[in-house]
VEXDREN-2710 file (C-alpha; in Angstrom, 1 decimal):
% VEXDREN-2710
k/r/px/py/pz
1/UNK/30.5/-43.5/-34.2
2/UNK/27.0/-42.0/-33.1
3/UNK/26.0/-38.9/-33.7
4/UNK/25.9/-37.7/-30.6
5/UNK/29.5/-37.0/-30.6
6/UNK/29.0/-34.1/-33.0
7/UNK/29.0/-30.3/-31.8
8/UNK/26.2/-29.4/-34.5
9/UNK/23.8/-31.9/-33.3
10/UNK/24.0/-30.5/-29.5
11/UNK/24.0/-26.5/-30.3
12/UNK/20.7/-27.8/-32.1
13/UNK/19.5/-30.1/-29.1
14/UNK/20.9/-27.1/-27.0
15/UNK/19.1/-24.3/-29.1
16/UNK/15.6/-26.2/-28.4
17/UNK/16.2/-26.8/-25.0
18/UNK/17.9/-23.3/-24.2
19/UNK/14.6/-20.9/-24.2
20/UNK/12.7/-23.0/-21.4
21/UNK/15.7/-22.9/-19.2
22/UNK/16.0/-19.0/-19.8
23/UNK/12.1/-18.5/-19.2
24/UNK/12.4/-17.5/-14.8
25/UNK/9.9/-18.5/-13.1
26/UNK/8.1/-15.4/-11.2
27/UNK/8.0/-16.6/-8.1
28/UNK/12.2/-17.3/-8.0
29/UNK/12.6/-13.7/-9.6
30/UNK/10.2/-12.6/-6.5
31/UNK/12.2/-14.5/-4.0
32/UNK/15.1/-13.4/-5.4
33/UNK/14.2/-9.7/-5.3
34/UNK/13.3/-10.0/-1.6
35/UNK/16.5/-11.3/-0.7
36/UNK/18.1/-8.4/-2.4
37/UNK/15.7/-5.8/-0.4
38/UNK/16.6/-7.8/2.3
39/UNK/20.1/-7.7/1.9
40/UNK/19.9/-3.9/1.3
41/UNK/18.2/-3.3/4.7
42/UNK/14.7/-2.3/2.5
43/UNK/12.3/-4.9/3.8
44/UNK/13.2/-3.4/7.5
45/UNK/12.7/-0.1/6.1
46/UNK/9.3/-0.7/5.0
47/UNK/8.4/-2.5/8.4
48/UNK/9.3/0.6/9.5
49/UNK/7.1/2.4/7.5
50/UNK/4.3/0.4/8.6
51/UNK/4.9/0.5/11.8
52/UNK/5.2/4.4/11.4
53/UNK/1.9/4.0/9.2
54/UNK/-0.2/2.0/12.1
55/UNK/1.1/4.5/15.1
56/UNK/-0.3/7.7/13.3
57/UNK/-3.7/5.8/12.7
58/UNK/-3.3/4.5/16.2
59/UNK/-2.4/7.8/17.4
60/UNK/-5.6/9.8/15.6
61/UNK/-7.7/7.6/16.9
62/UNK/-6.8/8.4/20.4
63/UNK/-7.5/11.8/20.2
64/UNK/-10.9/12.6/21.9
65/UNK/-13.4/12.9/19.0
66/UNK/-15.2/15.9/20.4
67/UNK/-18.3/17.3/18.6
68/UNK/-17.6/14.4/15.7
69/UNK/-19.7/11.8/16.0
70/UNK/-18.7/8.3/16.2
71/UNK/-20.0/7.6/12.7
72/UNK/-17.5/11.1/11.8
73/UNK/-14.8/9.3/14.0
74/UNK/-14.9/5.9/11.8
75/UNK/-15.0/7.7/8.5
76/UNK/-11.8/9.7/9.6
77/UNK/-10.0/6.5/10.7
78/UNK/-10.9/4.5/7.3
79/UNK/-10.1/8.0/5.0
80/UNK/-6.7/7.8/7.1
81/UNK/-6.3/4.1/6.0
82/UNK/-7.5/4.6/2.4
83/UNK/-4.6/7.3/2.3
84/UNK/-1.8/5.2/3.6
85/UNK/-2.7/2.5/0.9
86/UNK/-2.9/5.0/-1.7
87/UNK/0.8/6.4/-0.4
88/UNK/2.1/2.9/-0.6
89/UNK/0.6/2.3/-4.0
90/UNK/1.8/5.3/-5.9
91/UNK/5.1/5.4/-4.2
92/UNK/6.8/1.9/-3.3
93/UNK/9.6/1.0/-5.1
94/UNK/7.4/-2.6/-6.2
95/UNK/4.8/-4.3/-5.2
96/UNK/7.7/-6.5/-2.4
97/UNK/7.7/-3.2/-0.2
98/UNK/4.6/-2.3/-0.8
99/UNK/2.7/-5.5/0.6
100/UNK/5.3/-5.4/3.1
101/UNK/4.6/-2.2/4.5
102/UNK/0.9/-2.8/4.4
103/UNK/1.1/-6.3/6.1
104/UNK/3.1/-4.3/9.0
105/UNK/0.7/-1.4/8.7
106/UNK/-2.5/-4.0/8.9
107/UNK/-0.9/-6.3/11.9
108/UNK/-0.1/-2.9/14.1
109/UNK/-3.1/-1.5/14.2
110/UNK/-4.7/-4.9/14.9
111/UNK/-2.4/-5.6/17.7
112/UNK/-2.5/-2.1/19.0
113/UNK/-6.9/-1.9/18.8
114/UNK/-9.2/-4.5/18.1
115/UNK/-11.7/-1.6/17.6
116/UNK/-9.4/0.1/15.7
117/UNK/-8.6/-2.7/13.3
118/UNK/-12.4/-2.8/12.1
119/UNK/-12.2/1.3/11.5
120/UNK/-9.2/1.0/9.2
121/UNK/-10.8/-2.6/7.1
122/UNK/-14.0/-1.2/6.5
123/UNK/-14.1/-3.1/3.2
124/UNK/-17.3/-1.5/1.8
125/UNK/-16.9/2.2/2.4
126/UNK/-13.0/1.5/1.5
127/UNK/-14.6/0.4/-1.8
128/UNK/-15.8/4.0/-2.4
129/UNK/-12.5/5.4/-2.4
130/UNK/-11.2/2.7/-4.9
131/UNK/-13.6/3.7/-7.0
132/UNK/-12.6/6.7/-7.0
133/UNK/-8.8/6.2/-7.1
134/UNK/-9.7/4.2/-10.3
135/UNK/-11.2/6.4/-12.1
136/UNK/-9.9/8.7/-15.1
137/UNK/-10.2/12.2/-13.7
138/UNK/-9.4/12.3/-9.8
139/UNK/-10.9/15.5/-8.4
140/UNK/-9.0/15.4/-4.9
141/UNK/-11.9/17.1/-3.5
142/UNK/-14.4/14.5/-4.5
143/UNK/-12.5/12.9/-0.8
144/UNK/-14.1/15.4/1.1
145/UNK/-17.2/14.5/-0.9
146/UNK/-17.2/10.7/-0.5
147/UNK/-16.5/11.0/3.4
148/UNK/-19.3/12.9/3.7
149/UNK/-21.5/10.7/2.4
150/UNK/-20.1/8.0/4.3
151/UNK/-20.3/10.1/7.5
152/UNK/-23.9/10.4/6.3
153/UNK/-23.9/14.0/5.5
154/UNK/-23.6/14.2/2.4
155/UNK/-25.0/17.6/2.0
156/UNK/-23.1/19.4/5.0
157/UNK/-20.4/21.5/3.8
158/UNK/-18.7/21.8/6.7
159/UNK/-17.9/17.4/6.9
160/UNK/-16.8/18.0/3.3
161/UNK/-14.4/20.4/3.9
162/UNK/-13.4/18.8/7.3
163/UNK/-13.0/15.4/4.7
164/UNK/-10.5/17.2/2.2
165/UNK/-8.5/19.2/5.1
166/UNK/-8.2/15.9/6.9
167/UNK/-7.2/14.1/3.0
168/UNK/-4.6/16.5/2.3
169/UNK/-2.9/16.5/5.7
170/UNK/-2.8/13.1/6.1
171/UNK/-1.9/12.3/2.7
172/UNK/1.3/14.9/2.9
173/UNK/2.1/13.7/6.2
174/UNK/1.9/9.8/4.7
175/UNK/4.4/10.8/1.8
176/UNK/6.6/12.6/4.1
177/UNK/6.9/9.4/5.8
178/UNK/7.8/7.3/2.3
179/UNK/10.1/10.2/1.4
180/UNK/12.0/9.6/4.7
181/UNK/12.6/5.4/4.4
182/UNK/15.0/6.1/1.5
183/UNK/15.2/3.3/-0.1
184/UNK/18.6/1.6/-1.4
185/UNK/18.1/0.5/-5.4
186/UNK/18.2/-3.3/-5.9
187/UNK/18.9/-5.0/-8.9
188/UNK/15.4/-6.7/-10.1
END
């Protein structure tokens, strides 16, 4: 009789075998994780949120710019876009809704402005403001500070005050938004 027959020769066949079929692979736990959101009515909800995201941009950008210059007017739209990323960042359940929300957020505002779209994806400038969300000590009114500098006036008090009024209202405004998509908890 062969020794296959025996139960201690397949626990130890089984032993070796066992930890590679319990290792997931990330991108089945990913799937699997947006099905769950999906199921839970979560990826919807974060569409929503971008799509709530893109219309206040959208929206801000509409408004007549009056004594701000166009350079001002830019700056504004970008600090906006910084901020929603930021909001999405520090508050998403996981990085599913997150890039969900931004994807929506990214695609509105390109459907809804061509113009528009190159405010909020001004990838060098945006850099600025990743610096400075990376760093160790995040002096919320070094915003005002950067913006300035972007808007070229660095030295102008007034454009960075204007920068940190317009940082913490739209920030507070972008969290209410998150607040109000409630999430449902899903199983990861």
């Amino acid at each position: 009789m062969s020794g296959f027959h025996e139960d201690d020769d397949m626990k130890i066949v089984g032993e070796r075998i066992r930890p590679h079929l319990d290792d997931e692979d990330p991108a089945e736990a990913e799937a699997r994780l947006f099905l769950r959101h999906r199921e839970a009515g979560n990826i919807e909800k974060a569409r929503e949120l971008g799509r709530r995201y893109a219309h206040a941009i959208l929206e801000s950008g509409e408004r007549p710019a009056g004594s701000q210059s166009e350079m001002e007017s830019h700056q504004q739209l970008l600090l906006c876009s910084f901020l929603v990323n930021r909001v999405i960042g520090e508050n998403s359940p996981d990085s599913i809704l997150a890039q969900t929300s931004l994807h929506v957020f990214y695609d509105e505002v390109a459907a809804g402005s061509t113009s528009m779209s190159k405010h909020v994806s001004d990838l060098a400038a945006f850099s600025l403001y990743t610096l400075w969300e990376r760093s160790r000590d995040k002096d919320e009114s070094e915003l005002g500070r950067i913006y300035a500098k972007l808007c070229e006036k660095g030295g102008s008090r007034k454009v960075i005050k204007d920068g940190n009024a317009l940082s913490k209202r739209f920030y507070k405004l972008c969290l209410e938004m998150m607040e109000d998509m409630d999430y449902i908890p899903v199983e990861k």
